[in-house]
C-alpha positions in Angstrom: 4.8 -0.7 3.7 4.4 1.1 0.2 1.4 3.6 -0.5 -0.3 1.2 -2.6 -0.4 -1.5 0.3 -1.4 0.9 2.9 -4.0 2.8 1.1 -6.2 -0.4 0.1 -5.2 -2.3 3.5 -4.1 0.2 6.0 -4.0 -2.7 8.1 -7.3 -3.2 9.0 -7.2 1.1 10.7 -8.1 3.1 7.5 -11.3 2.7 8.6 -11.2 3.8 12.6 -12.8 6.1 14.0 -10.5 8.6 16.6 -11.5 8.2 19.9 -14.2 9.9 21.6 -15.4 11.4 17.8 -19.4 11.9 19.0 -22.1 10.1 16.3 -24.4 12.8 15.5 -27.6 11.7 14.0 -27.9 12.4 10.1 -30.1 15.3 8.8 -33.1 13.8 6.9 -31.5 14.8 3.5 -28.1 13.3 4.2 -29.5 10.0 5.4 -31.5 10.0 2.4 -28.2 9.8 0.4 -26.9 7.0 2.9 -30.2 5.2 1.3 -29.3 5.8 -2.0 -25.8 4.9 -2.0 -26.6 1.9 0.4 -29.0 0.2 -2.2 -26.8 0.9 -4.8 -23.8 -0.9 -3.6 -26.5 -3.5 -2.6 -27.7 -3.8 -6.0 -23.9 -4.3 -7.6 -23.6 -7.5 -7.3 -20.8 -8.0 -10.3 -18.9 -5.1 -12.1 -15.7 -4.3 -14.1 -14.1 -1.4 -15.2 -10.6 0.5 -15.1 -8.8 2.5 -12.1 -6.6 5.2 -11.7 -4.4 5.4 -8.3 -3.0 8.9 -6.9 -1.0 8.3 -3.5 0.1 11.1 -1.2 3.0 12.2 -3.0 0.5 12.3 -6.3 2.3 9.3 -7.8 -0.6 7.5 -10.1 -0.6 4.0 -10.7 -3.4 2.7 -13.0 -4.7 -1.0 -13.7 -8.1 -3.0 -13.9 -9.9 -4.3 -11.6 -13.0 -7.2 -11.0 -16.0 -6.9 -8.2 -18.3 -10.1 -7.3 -20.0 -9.6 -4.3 -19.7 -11.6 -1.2 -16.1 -11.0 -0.7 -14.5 -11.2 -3.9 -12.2 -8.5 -5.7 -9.7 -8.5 -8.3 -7.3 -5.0 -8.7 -4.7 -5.5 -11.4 -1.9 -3.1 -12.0 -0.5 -2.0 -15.2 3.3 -1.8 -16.3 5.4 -0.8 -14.6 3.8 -1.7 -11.5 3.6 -5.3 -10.9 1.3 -5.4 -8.1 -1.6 -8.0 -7.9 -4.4 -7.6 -5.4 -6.7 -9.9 -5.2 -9.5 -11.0 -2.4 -10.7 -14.5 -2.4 -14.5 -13.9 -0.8 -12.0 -14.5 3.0 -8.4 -13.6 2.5 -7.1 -10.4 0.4 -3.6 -11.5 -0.9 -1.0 -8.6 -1.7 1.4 -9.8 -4.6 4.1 -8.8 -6.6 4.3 -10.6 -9.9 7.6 -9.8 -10.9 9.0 -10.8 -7.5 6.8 -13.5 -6.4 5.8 -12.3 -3.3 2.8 -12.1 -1.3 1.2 -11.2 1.8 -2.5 -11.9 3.3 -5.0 -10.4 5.3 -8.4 -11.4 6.1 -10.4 -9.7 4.5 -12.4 -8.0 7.4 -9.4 -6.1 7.7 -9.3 -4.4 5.1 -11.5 -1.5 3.8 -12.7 -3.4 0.7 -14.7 -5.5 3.5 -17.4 -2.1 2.9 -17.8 -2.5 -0.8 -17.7 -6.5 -0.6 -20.3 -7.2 2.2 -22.7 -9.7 1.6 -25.3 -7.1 2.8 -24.2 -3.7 2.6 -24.9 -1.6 6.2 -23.6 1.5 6.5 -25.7 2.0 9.6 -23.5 -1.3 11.2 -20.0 -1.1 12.2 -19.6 2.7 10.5 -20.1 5.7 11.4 -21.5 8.0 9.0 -19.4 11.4 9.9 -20.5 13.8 7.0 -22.1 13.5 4.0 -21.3 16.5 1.2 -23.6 17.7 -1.9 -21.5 17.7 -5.0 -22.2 19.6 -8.2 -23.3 16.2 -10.3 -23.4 14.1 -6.9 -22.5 13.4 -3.4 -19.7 12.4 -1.4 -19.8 10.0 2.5 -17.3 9.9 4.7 -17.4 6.7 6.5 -15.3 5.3 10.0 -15.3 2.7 11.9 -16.9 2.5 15.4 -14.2 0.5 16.9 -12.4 3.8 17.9 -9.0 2.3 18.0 -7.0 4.6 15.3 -7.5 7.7 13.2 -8.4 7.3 9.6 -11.6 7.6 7.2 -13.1 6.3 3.6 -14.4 9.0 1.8 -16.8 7.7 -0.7 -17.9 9.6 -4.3 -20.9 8.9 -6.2 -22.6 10.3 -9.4 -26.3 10.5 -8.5 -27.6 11.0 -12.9 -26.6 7.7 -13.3 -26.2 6.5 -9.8 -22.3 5.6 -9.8 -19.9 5.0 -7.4 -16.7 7.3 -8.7 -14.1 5.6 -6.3 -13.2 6.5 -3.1 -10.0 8.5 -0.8 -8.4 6.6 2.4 -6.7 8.4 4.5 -5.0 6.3 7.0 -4.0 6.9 10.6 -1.1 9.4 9.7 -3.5 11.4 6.8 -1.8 10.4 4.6 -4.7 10.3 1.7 -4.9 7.7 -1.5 -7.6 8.0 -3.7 -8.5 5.5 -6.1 -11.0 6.9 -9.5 -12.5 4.7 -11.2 -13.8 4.6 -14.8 -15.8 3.2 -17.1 -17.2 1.3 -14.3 -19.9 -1.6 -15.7 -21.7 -4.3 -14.4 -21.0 -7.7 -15.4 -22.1 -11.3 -15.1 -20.2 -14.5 -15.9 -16.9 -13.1 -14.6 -14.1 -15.8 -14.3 -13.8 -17.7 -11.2 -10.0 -17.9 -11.7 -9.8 -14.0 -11.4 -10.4 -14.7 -8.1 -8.2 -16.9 -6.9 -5.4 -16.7 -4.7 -2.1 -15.7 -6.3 0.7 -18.0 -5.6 -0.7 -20.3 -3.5 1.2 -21.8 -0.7 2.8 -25.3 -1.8 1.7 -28.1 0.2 4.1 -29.6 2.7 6.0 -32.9 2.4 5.2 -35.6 4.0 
């Protein structure tokens, strides 16, 4: 599986937590930023905006991408990558346009299932292991509780505007991707068809 697949999938385990990691409570001050960026994801219902890609190997890949809360997400690479990725409110379909190829996962596999939530709860299902103090903002490291493999999201916000910046996976064998974004807006009366499925399976014959 390439770096770009891995890094927004990771198979469901970029989010993991390693087993027997203890979940220390929160100082008051970090769990105030939990808050903070909670209600803000809460509050971003629609948004568009631009994204640059760095993998491991500090290969970038840059592209556009399309967020409408529940579920929906829409992550469109530039030349000369022709990878499409694109989540359907259910199922996240991997494609490559200039092969015409995909692969799906559900959704709630995926790490995007954090940003995409109907209700964003970073108190459910997470566990909060750090949160850092940047100069112009703040950073929160988020696993899952299901304990089943190492890996981490690592979450970067502005806090004058509040903004999230993008975010770094690093998957079960640290390997870290981090996706920036930029000029990151909110938007209303996105397309519907941004959002649907690419290459859709034929039906069968009768």
């Amino acid at each position: 599986m390439d770096t770009t697949r891995r890094a927004l999938l990771a198979a469901g385990p970029a989010l993991l937590l390693a087993p027997g990691l203890a979940h220390a409570a929160l100082a008051p001050a970090d769990q105030a930023l939990v808050d903070k960026a909670t209600a803000y994801l809460q509050g971003l219902q629609s948004a568009r905006g631009k994204f640059v890609q760095t993998d491991a190997r500090g290969s970038q890949t840059t592209g556009q991408l399309y967020l409408q809360r529940p579920g929906k997400a829409r992550f469109e690479y530039e030349a000369p990558s022709s990878l499409l990725v694109v989540s359907d409110g259910r199922v996240v379909s991997v494609a490559d346009k200039r092969l015409k190829t995909v692969n799906r996962y559900f959704l709630s596999q995926t790490p995007l299932k954090l940003f995409l939530a109907d209700e964003i709860r970073l108190d459910r299902g997470v566990h909060i292991a750090g949160v850092k103090r940047l100069n112009d903002g703040f950073e929160i490291t988020a696993q899952d509780r299901a304990g089943k493999t190492k890996g981490q999201i690592i979450m970067t916000f502005a806090d004058s505007p509040m903004q999230l910046l993008g975010w770094t996976v690093t998957d079960a064998r640290n390997a870290p991707t981090r996706v920036r974004l930029t000029s990151l807006v909110r938007a209303s009366g996105l397309d519907p068809d941004l959002f649907k499925a690419p290459f859709p399976t034929p039906p069968r014959g009768r």
